[in-house]
C-alpha positions in Angstrom: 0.0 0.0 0.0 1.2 3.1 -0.9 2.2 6.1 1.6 0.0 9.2 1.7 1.7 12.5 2.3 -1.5 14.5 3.4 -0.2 15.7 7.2 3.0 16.8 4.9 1.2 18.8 2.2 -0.3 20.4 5.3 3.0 21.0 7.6 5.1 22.2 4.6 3.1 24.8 3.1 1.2 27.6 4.9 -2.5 27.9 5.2 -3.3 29.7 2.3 -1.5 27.7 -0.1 -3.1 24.9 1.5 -6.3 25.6 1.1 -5.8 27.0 -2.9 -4.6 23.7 -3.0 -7.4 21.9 -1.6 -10.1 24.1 -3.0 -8.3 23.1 -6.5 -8.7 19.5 -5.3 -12.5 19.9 -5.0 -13.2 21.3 -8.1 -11.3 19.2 -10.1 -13.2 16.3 -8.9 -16.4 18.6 -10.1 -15.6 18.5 -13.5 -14.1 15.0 -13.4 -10.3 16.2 -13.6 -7.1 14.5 -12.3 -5.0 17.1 -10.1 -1.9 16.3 -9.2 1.1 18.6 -7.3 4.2 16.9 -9.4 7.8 17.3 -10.2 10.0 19.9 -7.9 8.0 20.6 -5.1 7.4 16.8 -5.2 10.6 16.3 -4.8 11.4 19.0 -2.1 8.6 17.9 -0.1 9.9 14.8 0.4 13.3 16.1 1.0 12.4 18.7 3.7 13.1 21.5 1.3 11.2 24.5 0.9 9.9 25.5 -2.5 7.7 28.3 -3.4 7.1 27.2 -6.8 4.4 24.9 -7.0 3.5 22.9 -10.5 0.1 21.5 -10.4 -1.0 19.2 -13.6 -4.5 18.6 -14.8 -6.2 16.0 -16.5 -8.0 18.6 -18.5 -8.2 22.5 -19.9 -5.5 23.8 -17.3 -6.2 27.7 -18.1 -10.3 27.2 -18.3 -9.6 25.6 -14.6 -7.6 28.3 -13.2 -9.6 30.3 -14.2 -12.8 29.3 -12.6 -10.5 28.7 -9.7 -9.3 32.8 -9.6 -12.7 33.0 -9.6 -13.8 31.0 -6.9 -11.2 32.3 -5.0 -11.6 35.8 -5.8 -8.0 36.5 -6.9 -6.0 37.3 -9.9 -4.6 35.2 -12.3 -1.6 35.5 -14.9 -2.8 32.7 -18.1 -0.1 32.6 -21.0 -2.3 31.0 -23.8 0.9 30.2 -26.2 2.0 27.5 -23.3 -1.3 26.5 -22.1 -0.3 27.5 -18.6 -1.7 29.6 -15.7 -0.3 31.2 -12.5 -2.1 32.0 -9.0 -0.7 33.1 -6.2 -1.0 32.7 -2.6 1.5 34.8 -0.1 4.7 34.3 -1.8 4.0 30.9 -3.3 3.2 30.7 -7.2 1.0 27.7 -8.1 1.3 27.2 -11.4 -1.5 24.9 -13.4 -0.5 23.4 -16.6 -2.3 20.5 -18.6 -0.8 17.0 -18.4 1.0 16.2 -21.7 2.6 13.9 -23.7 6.1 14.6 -25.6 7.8 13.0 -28.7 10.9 13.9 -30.6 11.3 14.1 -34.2 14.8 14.5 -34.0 17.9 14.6 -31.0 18.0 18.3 -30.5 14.7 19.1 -31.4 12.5 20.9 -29.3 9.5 18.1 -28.5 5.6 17.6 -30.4 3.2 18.1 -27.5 0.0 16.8 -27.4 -2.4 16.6 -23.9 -2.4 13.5 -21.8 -2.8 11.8 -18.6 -0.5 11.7 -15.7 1.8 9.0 -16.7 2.3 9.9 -20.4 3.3 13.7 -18.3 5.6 12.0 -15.6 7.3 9.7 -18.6 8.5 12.8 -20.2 10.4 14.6 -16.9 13.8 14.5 -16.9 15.1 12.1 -14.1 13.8 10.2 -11.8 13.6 12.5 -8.8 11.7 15.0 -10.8 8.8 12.0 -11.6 7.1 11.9 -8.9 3.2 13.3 -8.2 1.2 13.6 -5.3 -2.7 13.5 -6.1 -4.7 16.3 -4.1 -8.2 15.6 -5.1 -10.9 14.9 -2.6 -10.7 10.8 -1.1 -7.5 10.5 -2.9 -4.9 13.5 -1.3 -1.5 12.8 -0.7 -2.0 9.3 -2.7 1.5 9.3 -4.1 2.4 8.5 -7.7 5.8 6.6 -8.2 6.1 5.2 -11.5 9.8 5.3 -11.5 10.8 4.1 -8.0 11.9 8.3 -7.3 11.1 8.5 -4.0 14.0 5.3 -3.1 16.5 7.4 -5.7 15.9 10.5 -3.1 16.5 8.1 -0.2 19.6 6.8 -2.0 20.7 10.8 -3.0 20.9 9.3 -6.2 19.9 11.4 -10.1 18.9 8.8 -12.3 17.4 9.0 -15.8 13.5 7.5 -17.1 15.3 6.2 -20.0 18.3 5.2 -22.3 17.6 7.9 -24.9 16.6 11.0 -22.1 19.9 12.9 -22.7 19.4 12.0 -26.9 16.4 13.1 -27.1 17.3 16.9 -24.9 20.5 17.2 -23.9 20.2 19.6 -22.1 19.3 17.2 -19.2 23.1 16.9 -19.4 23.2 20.1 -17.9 20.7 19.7 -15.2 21.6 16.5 -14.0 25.0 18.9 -12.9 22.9 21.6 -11.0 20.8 19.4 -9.3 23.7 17.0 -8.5 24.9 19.9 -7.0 21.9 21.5 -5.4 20.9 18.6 -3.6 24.3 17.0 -2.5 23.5 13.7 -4.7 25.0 12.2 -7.3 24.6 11.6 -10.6 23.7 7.5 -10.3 26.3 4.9 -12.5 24.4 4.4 -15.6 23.4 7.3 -16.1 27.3 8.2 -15.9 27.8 6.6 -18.6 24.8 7.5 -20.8 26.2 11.2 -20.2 29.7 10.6 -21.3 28.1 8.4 -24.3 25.5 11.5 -25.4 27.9 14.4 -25.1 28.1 15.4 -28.5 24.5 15.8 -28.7 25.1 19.2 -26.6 26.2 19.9 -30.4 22.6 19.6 -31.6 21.5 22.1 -28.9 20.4 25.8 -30.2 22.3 28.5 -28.5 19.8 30.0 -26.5 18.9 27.1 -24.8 22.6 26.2 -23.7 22.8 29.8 -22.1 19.4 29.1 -20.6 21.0 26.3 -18.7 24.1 28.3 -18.4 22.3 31.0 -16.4 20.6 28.5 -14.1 24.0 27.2 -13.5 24.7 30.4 -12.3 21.5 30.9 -10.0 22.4 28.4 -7.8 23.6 29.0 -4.7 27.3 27.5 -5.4 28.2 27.8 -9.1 31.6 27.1 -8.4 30.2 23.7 -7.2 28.8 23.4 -10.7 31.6 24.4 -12.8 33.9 22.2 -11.6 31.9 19.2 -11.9 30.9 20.5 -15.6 34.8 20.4 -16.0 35.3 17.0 -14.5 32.6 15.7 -17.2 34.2 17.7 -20.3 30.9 19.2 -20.1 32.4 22.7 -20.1 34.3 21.9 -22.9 31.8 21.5 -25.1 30.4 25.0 -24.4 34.1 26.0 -25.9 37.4 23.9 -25.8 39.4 26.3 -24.2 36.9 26.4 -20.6 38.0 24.7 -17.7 38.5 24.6 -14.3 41.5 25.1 -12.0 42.4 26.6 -8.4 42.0 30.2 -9.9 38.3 29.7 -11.2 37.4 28.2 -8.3 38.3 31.1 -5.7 37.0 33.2 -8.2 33.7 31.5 -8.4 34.1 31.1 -4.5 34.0 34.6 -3.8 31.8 36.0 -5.9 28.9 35.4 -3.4 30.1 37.6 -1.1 30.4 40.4 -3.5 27.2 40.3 -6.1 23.5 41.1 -5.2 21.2 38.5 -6.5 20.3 40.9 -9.5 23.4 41.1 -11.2 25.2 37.6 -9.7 24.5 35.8 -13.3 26.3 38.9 -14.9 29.2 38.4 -13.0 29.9 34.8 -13.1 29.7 34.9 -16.7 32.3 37.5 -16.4 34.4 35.0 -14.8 33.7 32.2 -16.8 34.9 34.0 -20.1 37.5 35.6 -18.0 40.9 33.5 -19.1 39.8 33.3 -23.2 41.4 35.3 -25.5 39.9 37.7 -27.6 39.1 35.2 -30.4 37.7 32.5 -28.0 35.7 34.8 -26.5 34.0 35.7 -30.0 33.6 31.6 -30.6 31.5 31.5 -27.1 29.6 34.2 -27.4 28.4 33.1 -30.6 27.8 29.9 -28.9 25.3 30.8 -26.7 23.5 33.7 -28.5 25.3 36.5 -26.2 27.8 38.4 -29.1 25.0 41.0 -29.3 23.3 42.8 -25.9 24.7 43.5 -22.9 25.4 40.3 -21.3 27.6 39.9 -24.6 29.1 43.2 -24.0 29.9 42.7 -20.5 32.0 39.8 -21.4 33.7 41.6 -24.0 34.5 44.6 -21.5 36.4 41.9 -18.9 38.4 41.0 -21.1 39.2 44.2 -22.6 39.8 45.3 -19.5 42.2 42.3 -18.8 44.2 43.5 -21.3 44.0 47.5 -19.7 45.1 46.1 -16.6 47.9 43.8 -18.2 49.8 46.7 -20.2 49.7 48.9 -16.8 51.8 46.5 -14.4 51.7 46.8 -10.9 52.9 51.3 -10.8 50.7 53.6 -8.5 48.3 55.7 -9.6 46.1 58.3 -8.0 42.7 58.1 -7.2 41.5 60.4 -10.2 43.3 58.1 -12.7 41.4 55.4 -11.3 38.3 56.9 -11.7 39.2 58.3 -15.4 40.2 53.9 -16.1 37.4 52.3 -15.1 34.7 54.6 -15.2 33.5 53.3 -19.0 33.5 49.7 -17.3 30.4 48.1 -16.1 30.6 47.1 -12.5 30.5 43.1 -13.0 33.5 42.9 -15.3 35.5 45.3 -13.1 34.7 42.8 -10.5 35.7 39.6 -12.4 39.2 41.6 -13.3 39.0 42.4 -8.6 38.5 38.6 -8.5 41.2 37.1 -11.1 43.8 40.0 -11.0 47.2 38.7 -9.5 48.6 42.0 -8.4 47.2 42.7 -4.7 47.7 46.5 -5.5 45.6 46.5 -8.3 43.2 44.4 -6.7 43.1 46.9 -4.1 42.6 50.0 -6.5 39.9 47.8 -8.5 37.5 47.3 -5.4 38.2 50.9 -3.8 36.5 51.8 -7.4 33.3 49.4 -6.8 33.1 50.3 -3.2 33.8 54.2 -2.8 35.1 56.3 -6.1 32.2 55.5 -8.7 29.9 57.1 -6.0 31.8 60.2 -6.1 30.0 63.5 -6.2 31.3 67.3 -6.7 29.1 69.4 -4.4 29.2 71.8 -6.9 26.8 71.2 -10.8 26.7 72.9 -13.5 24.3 75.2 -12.5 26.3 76.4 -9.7 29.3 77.2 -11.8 26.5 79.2 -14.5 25.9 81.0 -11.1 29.6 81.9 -10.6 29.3 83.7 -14.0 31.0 81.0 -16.1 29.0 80.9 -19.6 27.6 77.8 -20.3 29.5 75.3 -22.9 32.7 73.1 -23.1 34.6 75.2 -19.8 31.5 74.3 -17.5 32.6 70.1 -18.1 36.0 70.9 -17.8 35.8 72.6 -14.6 33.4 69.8 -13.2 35.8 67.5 -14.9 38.8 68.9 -12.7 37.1 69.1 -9.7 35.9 65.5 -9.3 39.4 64.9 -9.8 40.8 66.9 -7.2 37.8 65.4 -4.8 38.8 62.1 -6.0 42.6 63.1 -4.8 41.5 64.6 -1.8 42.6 67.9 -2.4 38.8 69.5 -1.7 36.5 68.3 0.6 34.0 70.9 1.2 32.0 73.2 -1.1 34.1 76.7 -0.1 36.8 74.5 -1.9 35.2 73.2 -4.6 34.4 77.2 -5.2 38.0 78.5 -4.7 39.4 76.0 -6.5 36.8 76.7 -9.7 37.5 80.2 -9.9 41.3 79.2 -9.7 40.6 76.7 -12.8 38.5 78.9 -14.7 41.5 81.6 -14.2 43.9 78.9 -16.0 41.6 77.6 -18.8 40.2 80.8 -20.0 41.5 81.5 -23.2 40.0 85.5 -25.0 40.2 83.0 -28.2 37.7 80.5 -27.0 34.3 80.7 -28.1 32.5 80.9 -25.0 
């Protein structure tokens, strides 16, 4: 007899997304649906693991049911038609409702024919075992779970595990995620499947470019990336993003540190500022092209570490005031200044490099534009080249209050005006 999970559906979400859930439950069984909670939140449910997004699968028209759900429930709804898919929320949950479906492949690579269908044609086509499992919440039956594919013993065993001999042939990108959730969940990626892997590697080949940096960026949304690319490294899986990616003590202290450095927000910028950091120019190009990124400003981002790589390179290790600091990096964006902070070798440039992130970019002249006007300076090219030498002597500490910046003004528009300049 098969366990039910009803107390735990109950203890691991809060009251509102419990009753959503079982008010979803009872009107399924009104129009004669299956309802199932499935896949991730499955999974984390049964591993003690919170998960605010919730997948729920229907035996039936998934947006027509939300929709008399919102209804019932007197809240909003978000329904994209093109996927067949709707989202409710409750608190900070997101229950999303999608119909149960079937999948086939015309071709390795290909992005899969849909067609509706019933829980086990839906569960057949997730990617490993783990991810297969579904817990029925409809009235008699809640908490009844589904195990088709013995996935509930693989998350005993900490063990990712294919449905199928041709899963990774049929989307390799599955490659990819049986990496992140590897490393997500402390598992491991089970023997066979090892080796179907290693065998299906080349079809990462057959993969568009868009959807490699999809996988890419949810590499780098985890919560240890540096986890992730060394394990891609260890299964030439980095490789076949570009030949000349790997993994050594350098990209992993990189990678290490990062965390402690990025806000969520711009996190996936900067690690793949330190992914591309070691290529050369060329290599770089290849990769970017790769994954879809040489136009935009992820792709431009990349481009700006390494050019400032090479910046940083021609300068060596010599000391340089705070203004020139400023006037070096100011054109960079803040995550590829920060992959250069994390990589550089020199402990002084490091240094000058994060007192940029952390205090000089922020640096204000007290006095603007319209306070030089004010002074009697006409308006035109002397204006910026006043405000240009005044953030510099700021930046050098040679003004620190407004009198100053004033004193010092008058002093510069005494050396820079010229009776031939068109003012």
């Amino acid at each position: 007899m098969s366990q039910n999970y009803s107390k735990l559906i109950k203890q691991a979400f809060p009251e509102p997304v419990v009753q959503l859930v079982m008010q979803a439950g009872n009107l399924a069984r009104s129009m004669s649906y299956g309802i199932y909670l499935v896949g991730g939140a499955v999974r984390d449910l049964l591993l003690e693991r919170k998960n605010e997004d919730i997948d729920i699968m229907i035996e039936g028209d998934a947006i027509g049911f939300a929709e008399l759900l919102a209804q019932t429930l007197k809240t909003g709804i978000t329904s994209y038609k093109k996927f067949g898919t709707a989202t409710l929320k409750a608190g900070s949950y997101e229950i999303d409702f999608a119909t149960c479906r079937s999948e086939t492949y015309s071709r390795p690579g290909a992005l899969p024919s849909v067609k509706p269908g019933d829980i086990t044609a839906d569960l057949f086509r997730r990617d490993f075992t783990i991810n297969a499992l579904a817990l029925c919440i409809a009235p008699g039956k809640f908490g009844e779970l589904i195990d088709l594919y013995n996935g509930r013993q693989d998350i005993e065993n900490k063990l990712i595990r294919v449905l199928h001999s041709e899963s990774f042939t049929d989307d390799a990108t599955r490659i990819m995620r049986a990496i992140r959730y590897e490393q997500r969940l402390d598992f491991e990626i089970e023997t066979k499947t090892a080796k179907l892997l290693t065998r299906d590697l080349d079809m990462l080949d057959r993969i568009s470019g868009d959807r490699l940096r999809k996988e890419v960026s949810l590499w780098f949304g985890e919560p240890e990336p540096a986890r992730i690319i060394h394990r891609a490294d260890q299964l030439a899986v980095l490789q076949k993003l570009h030949r000349h990616l790997h993994w050594n003590y350098d990209v992993n202290e990189a990678f290490s540190s990062a965390g402690n450095h990025a806000k969520p927000a711009s996190a996936v910028q900067l690690y793949y500022c330190l992914l591309v950091y070691n290529l050369k120019q060329s290599e770089l190009d290849e990769l970017l092209r790769r994954l879809n990124i040489h136009r935009g400003k992820l792709g431009d981002l990349c481009r700006q570490t390494i050019n400032l790589k090479t910046r940083l390179g021609l300068m060596g290790d010599r000391e340089i005031k705070r203004a020139d600091i400023y006037s070096l990096l100011k054109d960079f964006s803040p995550p590829a200044i920060r992959a250069n902070a994390l990589y550089h070798t020199s402990r002084r440039m490091r240094a000058y490099l994060d007192l940029y992130l952390d205090k000089l970019r922020f640096t204000k002249t007290l006095l603007n534009g319209r306070d030089l006007v004010k002074m009697g300076i006409p308006e035109g090219r002397l204006i910026g080249a006043v405000l240009q030498d005044l953030l510099a002597a700021k930046l050098n500490g040679e003004v620190k209050t407004r009198l100053g910046e004033e004193r010092l003004a008058r002093s510069i528009i005494s050396r820079l005006s010229d009776p031939g300049m068109d003012h």
